[in-house]
C-alpha positions as YAML, in Angstrom:
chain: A
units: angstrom
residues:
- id: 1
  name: UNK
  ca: [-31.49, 52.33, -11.87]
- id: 2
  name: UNK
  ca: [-34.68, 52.10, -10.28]
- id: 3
  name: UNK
  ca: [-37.38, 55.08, -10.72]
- id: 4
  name: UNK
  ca: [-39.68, 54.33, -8.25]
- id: 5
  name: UNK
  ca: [-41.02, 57.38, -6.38]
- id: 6
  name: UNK
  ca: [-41.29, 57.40, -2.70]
- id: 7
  name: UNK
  ca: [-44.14, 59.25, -1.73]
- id: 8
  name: UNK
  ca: [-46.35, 58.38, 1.13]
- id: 9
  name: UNK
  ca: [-50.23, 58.81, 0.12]
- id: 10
  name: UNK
  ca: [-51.84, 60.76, 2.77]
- id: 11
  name: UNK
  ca: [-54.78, 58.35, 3.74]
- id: 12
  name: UNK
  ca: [-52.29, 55.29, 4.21]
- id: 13
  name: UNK
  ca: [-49.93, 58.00, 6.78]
- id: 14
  name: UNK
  ca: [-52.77, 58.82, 8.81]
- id: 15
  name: UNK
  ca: [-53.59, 54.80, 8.73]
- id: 16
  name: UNK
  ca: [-50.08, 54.15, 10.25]
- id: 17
  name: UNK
  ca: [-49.79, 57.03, 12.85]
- id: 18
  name: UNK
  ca: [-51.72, 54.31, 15.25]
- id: 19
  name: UNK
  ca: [-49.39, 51.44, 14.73]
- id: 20
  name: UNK
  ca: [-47.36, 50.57, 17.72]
- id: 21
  name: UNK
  ca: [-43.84, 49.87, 15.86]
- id: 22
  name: UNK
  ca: [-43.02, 51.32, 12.59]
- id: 23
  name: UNK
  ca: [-41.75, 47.03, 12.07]
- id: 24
  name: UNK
  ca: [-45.49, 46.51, 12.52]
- id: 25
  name: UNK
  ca: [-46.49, 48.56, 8.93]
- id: 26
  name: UNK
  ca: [-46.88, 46.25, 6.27]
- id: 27
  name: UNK
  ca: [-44.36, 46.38, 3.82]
- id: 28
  name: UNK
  ca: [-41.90, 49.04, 5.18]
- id: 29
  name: UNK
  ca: [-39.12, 47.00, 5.17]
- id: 30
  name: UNK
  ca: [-39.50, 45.92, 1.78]
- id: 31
  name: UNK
  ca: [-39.85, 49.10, 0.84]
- id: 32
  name: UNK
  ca: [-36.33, 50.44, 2.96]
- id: 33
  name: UNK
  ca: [-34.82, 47.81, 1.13]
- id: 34
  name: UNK
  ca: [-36.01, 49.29, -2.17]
- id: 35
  name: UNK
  ca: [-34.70, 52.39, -1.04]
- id: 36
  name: UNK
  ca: [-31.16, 50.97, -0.45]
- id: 37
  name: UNK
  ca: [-31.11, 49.44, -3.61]
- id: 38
  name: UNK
  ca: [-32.42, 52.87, -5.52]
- id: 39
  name: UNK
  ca: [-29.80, 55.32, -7.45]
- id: 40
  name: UNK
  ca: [-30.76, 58.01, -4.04]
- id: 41
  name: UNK
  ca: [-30.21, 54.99, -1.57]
- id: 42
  name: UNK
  ca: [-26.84, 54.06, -3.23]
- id: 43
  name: UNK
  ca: [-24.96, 57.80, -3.13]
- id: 44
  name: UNK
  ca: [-26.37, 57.65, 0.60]
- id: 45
  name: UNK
  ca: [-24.08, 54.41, 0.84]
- id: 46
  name: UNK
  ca: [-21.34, 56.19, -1.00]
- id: 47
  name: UNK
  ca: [-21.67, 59.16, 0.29]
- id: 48
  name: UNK
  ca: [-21.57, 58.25, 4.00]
- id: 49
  name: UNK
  ca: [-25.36, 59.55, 4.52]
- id: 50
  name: UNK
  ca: [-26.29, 56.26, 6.23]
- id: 51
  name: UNK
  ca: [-26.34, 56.80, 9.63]
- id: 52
  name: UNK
  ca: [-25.22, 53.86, 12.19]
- id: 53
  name: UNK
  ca: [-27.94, 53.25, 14.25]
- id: 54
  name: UNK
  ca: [-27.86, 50.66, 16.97]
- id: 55
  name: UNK
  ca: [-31.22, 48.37, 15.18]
- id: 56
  name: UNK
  ca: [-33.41, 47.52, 12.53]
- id: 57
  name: UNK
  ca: [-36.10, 48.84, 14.26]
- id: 58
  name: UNK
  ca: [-34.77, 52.20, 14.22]
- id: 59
  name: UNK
  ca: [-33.51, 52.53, 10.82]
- id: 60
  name: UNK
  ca: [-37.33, 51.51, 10.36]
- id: 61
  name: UNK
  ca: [-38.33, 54.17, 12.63]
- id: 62
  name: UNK
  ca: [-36.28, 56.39, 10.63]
- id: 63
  name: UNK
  ca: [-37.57, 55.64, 7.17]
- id: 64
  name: UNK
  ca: [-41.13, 55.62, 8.68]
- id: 65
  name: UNK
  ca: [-40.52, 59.64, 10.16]
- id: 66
  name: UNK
  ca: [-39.48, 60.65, 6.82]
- id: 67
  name: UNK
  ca: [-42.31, 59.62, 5.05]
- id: 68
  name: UNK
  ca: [-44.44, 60.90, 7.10]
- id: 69
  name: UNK
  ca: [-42.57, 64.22, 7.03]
- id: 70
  name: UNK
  ca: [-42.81, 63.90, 2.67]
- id: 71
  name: UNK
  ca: [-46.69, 63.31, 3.09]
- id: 72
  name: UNK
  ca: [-47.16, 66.65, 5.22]
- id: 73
  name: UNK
  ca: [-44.36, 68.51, 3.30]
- id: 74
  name: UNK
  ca: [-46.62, 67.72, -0.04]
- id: 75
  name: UNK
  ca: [-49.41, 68.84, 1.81]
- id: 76
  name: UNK
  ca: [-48.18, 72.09, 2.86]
- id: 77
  name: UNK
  ca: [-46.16, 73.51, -0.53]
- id: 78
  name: UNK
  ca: [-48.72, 71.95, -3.41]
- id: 79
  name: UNK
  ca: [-46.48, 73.65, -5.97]
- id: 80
  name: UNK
  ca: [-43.55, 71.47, -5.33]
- id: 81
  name: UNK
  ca: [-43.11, 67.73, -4.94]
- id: 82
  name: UNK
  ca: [-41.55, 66.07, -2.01]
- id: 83
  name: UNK
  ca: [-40.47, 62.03, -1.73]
- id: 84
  name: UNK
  ca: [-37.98, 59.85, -0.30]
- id: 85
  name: UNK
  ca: [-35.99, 59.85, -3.50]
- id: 86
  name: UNK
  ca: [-33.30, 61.56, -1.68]
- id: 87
  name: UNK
  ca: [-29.87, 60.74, -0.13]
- id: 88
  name: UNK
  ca: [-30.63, 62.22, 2.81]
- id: 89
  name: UNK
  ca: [-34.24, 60.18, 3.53]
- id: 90
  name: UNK
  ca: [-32.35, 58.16, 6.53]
- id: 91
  name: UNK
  ca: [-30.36, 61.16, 7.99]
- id: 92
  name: UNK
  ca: [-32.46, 62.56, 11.44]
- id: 93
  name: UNK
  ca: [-33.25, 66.78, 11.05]
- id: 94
  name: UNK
  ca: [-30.87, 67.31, 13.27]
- id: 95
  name: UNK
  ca: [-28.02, 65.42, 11.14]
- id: 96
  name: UNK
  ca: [-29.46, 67.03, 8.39]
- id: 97
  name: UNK
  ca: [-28.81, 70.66, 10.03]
- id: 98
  name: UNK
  ca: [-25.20, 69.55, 11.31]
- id: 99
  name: UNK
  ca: [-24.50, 68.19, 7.80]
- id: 100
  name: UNK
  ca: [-26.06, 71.26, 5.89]
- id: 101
  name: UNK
  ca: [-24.79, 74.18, 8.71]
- id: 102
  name: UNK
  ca: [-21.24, 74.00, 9.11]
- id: 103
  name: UNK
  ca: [-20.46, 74.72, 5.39]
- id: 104
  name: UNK
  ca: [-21.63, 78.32, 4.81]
- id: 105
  name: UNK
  ca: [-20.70, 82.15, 6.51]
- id: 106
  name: UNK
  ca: [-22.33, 85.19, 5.16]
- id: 107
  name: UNK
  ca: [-20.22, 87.96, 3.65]
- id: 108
  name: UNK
  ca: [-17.99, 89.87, 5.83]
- id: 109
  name: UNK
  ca: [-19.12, 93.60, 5.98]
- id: 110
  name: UNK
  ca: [-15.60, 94.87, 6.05]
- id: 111
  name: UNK
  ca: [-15.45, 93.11, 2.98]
- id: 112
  name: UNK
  ca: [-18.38, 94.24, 0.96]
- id: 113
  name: UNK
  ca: [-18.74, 96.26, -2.31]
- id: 114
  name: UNK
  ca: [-22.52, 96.33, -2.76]
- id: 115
  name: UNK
  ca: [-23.77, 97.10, -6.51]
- id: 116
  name: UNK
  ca: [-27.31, 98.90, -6.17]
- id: 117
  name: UNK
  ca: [-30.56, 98.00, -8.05]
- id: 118
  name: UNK
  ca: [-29.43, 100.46, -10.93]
- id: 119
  name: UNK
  ca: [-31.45, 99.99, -13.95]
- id: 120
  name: UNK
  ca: [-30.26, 97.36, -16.52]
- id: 121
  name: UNK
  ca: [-28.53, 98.17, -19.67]
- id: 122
  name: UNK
  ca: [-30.99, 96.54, -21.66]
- id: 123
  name: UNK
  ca: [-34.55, 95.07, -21.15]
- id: 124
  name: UNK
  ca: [-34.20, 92.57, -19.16]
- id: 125
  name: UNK
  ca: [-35.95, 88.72, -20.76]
- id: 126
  name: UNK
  ca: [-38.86, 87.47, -19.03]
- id: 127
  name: UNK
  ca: [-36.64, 84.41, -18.61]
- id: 128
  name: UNK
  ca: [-33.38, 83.33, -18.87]
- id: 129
  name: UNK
  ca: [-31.63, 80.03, -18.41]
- id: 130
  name: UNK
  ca: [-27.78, 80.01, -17.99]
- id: 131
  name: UNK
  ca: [-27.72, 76.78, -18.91]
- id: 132
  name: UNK
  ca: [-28.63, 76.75, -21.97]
- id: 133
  name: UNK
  ca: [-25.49, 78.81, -22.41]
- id: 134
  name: UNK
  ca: [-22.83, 76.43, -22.67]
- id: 135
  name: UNK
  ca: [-21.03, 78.72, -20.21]
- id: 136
  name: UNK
  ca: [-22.49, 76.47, -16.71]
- id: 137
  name: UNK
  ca: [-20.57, 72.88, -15.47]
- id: 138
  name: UNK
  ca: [-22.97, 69.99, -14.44]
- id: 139
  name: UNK
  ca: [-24.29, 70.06, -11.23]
- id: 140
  name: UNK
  ca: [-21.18, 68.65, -9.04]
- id: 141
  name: UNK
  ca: [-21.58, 66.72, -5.94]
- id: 142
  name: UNK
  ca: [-19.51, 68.27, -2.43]
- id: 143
  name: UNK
  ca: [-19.73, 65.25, -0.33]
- id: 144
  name: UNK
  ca: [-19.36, 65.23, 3.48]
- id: 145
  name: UNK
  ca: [-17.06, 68.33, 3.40]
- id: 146
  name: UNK
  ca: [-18.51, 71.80, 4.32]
- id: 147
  name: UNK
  ca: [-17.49, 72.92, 0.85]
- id: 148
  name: UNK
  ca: [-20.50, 74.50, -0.69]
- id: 149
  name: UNK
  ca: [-18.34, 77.88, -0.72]
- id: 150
  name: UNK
  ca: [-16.08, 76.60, -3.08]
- id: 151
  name: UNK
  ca: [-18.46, 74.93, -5.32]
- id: 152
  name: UNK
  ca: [-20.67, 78.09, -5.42]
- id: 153
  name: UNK
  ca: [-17.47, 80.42, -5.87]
- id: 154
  name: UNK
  ca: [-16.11, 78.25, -8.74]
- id: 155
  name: UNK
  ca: [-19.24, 77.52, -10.53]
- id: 156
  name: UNK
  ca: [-19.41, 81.40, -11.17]
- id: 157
  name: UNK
  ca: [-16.17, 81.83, -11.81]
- id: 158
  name: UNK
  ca: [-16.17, 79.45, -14.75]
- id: 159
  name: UNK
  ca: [-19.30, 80.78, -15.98]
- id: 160
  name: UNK
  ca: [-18.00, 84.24, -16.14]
- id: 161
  name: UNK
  ca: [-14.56, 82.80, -17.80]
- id: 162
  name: UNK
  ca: [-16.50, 81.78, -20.49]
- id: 163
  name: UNK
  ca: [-18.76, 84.28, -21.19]
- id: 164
  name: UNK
  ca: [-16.21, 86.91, -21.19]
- id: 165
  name: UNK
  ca: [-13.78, 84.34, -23.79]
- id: 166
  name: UNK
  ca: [-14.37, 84.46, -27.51]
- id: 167
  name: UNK
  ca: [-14.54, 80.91, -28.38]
- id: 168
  name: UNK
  ca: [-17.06, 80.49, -25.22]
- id: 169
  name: UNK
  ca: [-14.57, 78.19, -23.87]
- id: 170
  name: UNK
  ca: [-15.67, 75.94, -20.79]
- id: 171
  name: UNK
  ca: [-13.22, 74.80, -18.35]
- id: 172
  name: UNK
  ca: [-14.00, 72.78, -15.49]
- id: 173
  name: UNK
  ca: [-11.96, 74.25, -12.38]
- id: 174
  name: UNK
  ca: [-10.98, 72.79, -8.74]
- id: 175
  name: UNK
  ca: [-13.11, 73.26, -6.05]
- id: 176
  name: UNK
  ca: [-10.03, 71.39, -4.01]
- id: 177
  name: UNK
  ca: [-7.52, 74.27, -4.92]
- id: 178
  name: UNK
  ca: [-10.21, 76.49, -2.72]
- id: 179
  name: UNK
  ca: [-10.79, 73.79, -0.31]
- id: 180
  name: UNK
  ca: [-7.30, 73.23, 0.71]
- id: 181
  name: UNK
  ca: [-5.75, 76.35, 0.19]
- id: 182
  name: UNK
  ca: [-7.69, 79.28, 0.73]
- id: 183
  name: UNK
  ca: [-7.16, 79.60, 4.45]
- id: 184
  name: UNK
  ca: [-5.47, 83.39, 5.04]
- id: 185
  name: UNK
  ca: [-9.31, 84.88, 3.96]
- id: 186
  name: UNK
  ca: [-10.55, 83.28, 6.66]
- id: 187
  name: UNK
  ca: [-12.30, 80.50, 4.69]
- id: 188
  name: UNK
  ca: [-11.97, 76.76, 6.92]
- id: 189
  name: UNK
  ca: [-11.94, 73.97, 4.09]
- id: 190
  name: UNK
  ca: [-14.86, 71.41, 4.83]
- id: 191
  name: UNK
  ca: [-15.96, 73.63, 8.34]
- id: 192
  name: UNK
  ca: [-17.19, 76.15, 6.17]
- id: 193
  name: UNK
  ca: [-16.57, 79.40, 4.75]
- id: 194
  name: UNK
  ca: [-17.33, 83.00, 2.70]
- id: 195
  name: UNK
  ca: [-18.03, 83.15, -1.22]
- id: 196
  name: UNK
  ca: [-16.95, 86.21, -1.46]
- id: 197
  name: UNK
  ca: [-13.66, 85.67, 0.19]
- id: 198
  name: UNK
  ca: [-13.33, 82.81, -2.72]
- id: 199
  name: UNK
  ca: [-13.80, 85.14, -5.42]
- id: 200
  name: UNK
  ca: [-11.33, 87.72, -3.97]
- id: 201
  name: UNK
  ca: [-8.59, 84.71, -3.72]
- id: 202
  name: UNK
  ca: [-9.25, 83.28, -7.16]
- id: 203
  name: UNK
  ca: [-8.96, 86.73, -8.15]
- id: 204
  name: UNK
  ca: [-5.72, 87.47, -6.37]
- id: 205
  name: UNK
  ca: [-3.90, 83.79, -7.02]
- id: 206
  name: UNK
  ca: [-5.42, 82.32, -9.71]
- id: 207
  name: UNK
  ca: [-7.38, 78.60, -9.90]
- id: 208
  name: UNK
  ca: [-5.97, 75.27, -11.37]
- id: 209
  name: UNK
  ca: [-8.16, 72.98, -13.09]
- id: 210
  name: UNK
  ca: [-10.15, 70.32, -11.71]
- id: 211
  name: UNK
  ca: [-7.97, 67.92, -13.99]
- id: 212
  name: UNK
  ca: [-4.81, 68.91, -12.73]
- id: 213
  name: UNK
  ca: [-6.02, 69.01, -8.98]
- id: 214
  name: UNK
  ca: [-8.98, 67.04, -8.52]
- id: 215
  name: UNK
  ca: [-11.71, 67.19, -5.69]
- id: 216
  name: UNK
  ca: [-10.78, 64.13, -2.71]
- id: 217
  name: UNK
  ca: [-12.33, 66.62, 0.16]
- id: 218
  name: UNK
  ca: [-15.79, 64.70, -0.07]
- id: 219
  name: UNK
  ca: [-15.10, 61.27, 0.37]
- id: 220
  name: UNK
  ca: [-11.94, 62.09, 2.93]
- id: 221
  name: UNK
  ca: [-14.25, 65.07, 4.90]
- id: 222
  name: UNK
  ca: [-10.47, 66.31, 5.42]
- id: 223
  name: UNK
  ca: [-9.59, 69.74, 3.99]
- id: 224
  name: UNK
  ca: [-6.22, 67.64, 2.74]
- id: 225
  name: UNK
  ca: [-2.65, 69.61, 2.40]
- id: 226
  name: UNK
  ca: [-2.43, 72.63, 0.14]
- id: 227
  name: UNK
  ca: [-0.77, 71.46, -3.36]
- id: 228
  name: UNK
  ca: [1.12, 74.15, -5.12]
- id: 229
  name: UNK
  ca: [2.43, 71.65, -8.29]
- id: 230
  name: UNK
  ca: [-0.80, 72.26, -10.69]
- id: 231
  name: UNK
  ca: [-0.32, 75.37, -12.90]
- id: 232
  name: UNK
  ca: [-3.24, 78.38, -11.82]
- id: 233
  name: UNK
  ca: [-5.16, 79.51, -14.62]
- id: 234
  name: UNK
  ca: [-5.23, 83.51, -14.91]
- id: 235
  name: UNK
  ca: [-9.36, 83.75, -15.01]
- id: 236
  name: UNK
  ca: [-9.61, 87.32, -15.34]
- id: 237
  name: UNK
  ca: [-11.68, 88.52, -11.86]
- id: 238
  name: UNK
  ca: [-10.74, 91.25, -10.63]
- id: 239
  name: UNK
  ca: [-13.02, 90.95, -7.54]
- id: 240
  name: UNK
  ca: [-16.38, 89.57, -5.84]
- id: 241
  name: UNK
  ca: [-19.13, 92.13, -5.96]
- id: 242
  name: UNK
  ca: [-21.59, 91.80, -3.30]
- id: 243
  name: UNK
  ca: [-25.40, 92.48, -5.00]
- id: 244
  name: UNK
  ca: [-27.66, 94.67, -2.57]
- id: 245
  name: UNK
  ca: [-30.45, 92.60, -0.74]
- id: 246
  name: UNK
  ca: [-34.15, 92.17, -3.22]
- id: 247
  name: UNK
  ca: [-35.64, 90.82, -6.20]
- id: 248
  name: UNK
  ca: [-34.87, 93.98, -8.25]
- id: 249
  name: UNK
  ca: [-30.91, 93.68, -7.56]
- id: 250
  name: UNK
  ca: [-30.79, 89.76, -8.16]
- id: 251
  name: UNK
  ca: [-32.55, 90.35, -11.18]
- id: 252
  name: UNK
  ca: [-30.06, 93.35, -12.73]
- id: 253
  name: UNK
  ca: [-27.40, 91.14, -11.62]
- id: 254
  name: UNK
  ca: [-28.59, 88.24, -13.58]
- id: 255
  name: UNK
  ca: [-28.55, 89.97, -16.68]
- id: 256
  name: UNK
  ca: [-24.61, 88.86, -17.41]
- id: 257
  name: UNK
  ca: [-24.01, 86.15, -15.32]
- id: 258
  name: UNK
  ca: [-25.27, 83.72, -12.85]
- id: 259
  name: UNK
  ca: [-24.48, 84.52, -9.22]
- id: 260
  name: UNK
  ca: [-23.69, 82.90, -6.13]
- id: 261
  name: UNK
  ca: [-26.27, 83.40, -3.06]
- id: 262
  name: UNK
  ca: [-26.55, 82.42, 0.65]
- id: 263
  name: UNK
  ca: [-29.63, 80.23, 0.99]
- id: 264
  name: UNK
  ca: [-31.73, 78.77, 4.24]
- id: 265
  name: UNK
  ca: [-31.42, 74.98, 3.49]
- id: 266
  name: UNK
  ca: [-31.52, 73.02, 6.32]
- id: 267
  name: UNK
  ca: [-34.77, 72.46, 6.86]
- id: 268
  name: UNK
  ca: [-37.26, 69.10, 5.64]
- id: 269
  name: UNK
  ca: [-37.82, 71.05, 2.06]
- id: 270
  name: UNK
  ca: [-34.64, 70.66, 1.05]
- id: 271
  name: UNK
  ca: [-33.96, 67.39, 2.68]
- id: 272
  name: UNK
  ca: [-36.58, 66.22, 1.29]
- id: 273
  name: UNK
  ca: [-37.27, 67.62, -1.97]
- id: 274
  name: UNK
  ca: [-37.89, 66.83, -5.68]
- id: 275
  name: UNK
  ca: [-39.28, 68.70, -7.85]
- id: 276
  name: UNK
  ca: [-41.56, 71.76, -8.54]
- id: 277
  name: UNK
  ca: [-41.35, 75.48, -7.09]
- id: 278
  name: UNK
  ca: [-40.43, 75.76, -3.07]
- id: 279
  name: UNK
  ca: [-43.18, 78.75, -1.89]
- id: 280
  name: UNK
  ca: [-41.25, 79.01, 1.51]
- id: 281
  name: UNK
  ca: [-38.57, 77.58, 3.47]
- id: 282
  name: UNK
  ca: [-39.05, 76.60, 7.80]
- id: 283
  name: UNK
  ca: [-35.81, 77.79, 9.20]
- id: 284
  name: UNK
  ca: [-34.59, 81.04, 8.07]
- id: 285
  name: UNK
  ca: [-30.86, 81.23, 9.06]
- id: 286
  name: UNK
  ca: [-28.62, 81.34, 6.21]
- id: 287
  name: UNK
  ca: [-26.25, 77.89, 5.81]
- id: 288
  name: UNK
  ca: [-25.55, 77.27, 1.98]
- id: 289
  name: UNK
  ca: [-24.33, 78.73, -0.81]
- id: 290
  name: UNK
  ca: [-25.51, 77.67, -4.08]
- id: 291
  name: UNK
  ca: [-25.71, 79.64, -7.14]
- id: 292
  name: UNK
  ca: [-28.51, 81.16, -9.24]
- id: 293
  name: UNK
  ca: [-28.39, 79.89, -13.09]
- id: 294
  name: UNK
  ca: [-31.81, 80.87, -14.29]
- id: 295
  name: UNK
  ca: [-35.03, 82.57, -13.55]
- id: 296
  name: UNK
  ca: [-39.00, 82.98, -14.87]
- id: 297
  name: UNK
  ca: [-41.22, 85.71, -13.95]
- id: 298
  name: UNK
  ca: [-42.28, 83.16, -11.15]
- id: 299
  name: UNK
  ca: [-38.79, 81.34, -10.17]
- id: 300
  name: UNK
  ca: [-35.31, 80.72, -9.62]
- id: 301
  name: UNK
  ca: [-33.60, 78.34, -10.79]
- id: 302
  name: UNK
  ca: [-30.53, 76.95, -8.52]
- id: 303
  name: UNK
  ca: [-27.91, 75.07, -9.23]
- id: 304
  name: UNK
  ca: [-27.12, 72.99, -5.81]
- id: 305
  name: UNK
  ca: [-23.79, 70.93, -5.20]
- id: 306
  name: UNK
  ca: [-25.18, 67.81, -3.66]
- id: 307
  name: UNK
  ca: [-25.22, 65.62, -6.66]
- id: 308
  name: UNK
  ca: [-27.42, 65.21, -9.68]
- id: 309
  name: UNK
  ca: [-29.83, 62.28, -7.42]
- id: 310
  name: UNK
  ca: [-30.44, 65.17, -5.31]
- id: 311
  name: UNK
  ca: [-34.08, 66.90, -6.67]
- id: 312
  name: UNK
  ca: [-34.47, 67.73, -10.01]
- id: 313
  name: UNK
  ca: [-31.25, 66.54, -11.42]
- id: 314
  name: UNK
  ca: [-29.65, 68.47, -9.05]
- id: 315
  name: UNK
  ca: [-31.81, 72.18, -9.28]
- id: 316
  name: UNK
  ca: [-34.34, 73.59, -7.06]
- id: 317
  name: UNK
  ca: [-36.60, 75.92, -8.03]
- id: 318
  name: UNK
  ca: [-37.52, 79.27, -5.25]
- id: 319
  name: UNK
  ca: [-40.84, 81.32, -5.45]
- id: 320
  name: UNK
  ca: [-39.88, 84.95, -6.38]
- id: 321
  name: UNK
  ca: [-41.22, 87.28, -4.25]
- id: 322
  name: UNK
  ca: [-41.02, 91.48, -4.04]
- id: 323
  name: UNK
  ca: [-42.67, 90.71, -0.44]
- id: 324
  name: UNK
  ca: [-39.44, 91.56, 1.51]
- id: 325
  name: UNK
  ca: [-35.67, 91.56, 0.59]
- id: 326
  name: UNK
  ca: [-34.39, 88.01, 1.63]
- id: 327
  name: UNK
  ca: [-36.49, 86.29, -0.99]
- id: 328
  name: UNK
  ca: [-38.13, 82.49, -0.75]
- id: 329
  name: UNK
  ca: [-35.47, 80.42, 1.68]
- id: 330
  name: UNK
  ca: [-33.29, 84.10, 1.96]
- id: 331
  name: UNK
  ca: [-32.08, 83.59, -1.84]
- id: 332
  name: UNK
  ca: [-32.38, 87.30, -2.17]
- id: 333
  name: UNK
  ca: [-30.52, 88.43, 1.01]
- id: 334
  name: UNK
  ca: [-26.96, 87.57, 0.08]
- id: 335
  name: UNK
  ca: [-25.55, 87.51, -3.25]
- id: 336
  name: UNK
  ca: [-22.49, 88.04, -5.00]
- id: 337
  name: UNK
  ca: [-20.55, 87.57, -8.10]
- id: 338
  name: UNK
  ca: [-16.99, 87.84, -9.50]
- id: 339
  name: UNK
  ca: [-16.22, 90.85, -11.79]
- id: 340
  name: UNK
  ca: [-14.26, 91.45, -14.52]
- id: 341
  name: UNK
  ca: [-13.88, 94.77, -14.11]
...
C-alpha cells in the first residue's frame, strides 16, 4: 500500500497556474501514475470512479484541477486536511454532485414524529465515542448505487440491536434487503431515498443479515430483484423518531444511541477530504445520509459509507456550532433514529 500524501504546496500551485498544458508541469504524470497505483487510486479503479475521458491530456488536466482545488481547500479550512488521497481525485465537481445527489431525500413531513430538546436523563459526557462501544460495524463502502439511506438506516439499527441485547451482541445486517426491497415507502434502491422510511420498514418487516443476503447493489449500480429466501431478524424497532433541528436535540439524542442525519456533501470538502475538523461546507442542499457515532465539545464524529480509503479511515469530523439549527454541512437539520419504544 503506498502512503504517500497528495497535497499540493501552495508556492509550487501558484508556480503552475502559468503553464500552458497541465502535460507541461514537471512530474505530473509521474505523479497520476502514483496515484493509480495508491490504495485511493485502486478503489477508484474498482469502484468505477475513473472517469473515461477522451486523452491523456485531460485526465492530466483533471488531476492538475484537483490539486489545485486541495491547495486552496487547505488554505481556506486550516483545521482540517485536504489531499488527493481520495477515490474521487479524478471525478469532475459536477460528477462528484451527480454521484453524491441522487442517493439522499429528506424526511417526509407527513411522516415525522419529532422528539424535542427535552433535558437528558442524566448529565450528558463531554464526549462520547460509539465506537468504542462494540455496538458500531466498520465503516462499509456503498459503491456506485444511491444507497447511503440504507447504509445510514442499518448502521443504527444494528447499533441500537445491540445496545438494547444483554450479551451486547453485534450483528452485521443487509443494506441489500433495504436496497432491493423497500420500494412501497417510497424509497428508489440506488436513485435514492428516506432514512426514516428505512427505519419504519425494518421496523414493520424485519432485516436479514448481511450473510444471508449480501450487498451486490455497488458494483452492479442496479437495485437487483427483491429476495424473500433469507430469514428477517425481529430487531426490536418499533419506529424512526425524527430529532428536532439544533445542537441541543442532536446532543440529547446522542445520549443512547448514534443517529442517522441528512448532511450537505457534495461539495470539494468532502470530495476532497482527509482528515481534521470541517468548519463549513460550500453547497448547502442536503444529499447524504450518514450517521453520527461520536462527538467532543468541539465535533462530530461521522461515520460515512464510502469506504475506509475515503478520509480518516472512513470518518469525518463537523465543527459544532449553536450558531443556527442546521449545524456545520446541515448535520443538525435532519436527524433521526430508530426506537425501541
Amino acid at each position: 500500500m503506498l502512503s504517500t500524501r497528495f497535497v499540493l504546496p501552495i508556492a509550487a500551485a501558484a508556480a503552475c497556474v502559468g503553464a500552458t498544458s497541465p502535460a507541461d508541469i514537471p512530474d505530473l504524470s509521474a505523479e497520476l501514475e502514483v496515484w493509480k497505483r495508491s490504495r485511493a487510486g485502486q478503489v477508484a479503479k474498482a469502484h468505477g470512479l475513473l472517469p473515461r475521458l477522451e486523452s491523456t491530456d485531460e485526465e492530466l488536466k483533471r488531476f492538475y484541477d484537483t490539486k489545485l482545488d486541495v491547495a486552496r481547500l487547505n488554505l481556506l479550512h486550516p483545521n482540517a486536511q485536504f489531499s488527493m488521497d481520495s477515490p474521487f481525485s479524478l471525478l469532475s465537481m459536477a460528477e462528484f454532485k451527480v454521484l453524491v445527489g441522487r442517493s439522499y431525500a429528506t424526511s417526509q413531513p407527513s411522516t415525522k414524529t419529532v422528539a424535542a430538546a427535552s433535558p437528558p436523563r442524566h448529565a450528558l459526557p463531554s464526549t462520547q465515542d460509539w465506537m468504542t462501544s462494540g455496538c458500531v460495524n466498520k465503516v462499509q463502502q456503498q459503491g456506485q448505487c444511491g444507497s447511503c439511506w440504507a447504509f445510514a438506516a442499518i448502521s443504527a439499527v444494528e447499533t441500537a440491536m445491540c445496545l438494547a441485547s444483554p450479551s451486547k451482541s453485534l450483528t452485521k445486517l443487509s443494506e441489500q434487503q433495504l436496497t432491493s426491497c423497500d420500494t412501497a415507502t417510497g424509497n428508489m434502491g440506488c436513485q435514492g431515498g428516506y432514512p426514516t422510511n428505512a427505519i419504519n420498514y425494518v421496523a414493520s418487516t424485519g432485516v436479514c443479515s448481511l450473510e444471508e443476503y449480501p450487498y451486490v447493489s455497488g458494483s452492479t449500480t442496479q437495485d437487483e430483484t427483491c429476495a424473500t429466501s433469507c430469514t428477517k431478524k425481529i430487531t426490536g424497532i418499533k419506529k424512526a423518531v425524527n430529532v428536532a433541528p439544533g445542537d441541543a436535540a442532536v446532543l440529547a439524542a446522542l445520549q443512547d444511541r448514534t443517529i442517522v442525519v441528512g448532511v450537505a456533501a457534495g461539495n470539494n470538502e468532502w470530495k476532497q477530504y482527509k482528515s481534521g475538523v470541517l468548519n463549513s461546507c460550500s453547497t448547502a442542499d442536503l444529499d447524504h445520509a450518514v450517521v453520527i457515532v461520536g462527538y467532543t465539545d468541539s465535533h462530530w464524529k461521522i461515520k460515512n459509507s464510502w469506504g475506509q480509503e475515503w478520509g480518516d479511515q472512513g470518518f469525518i469530523y463537523l465543527r459544532r456550532t449553536s450558531d443556527s439549527n442546521n449545524g456545520t454541512c446541515g448535520v443538525t437539520s435532519d436527524a433521526s433514529y430508530p426506537s425501541l419504544e
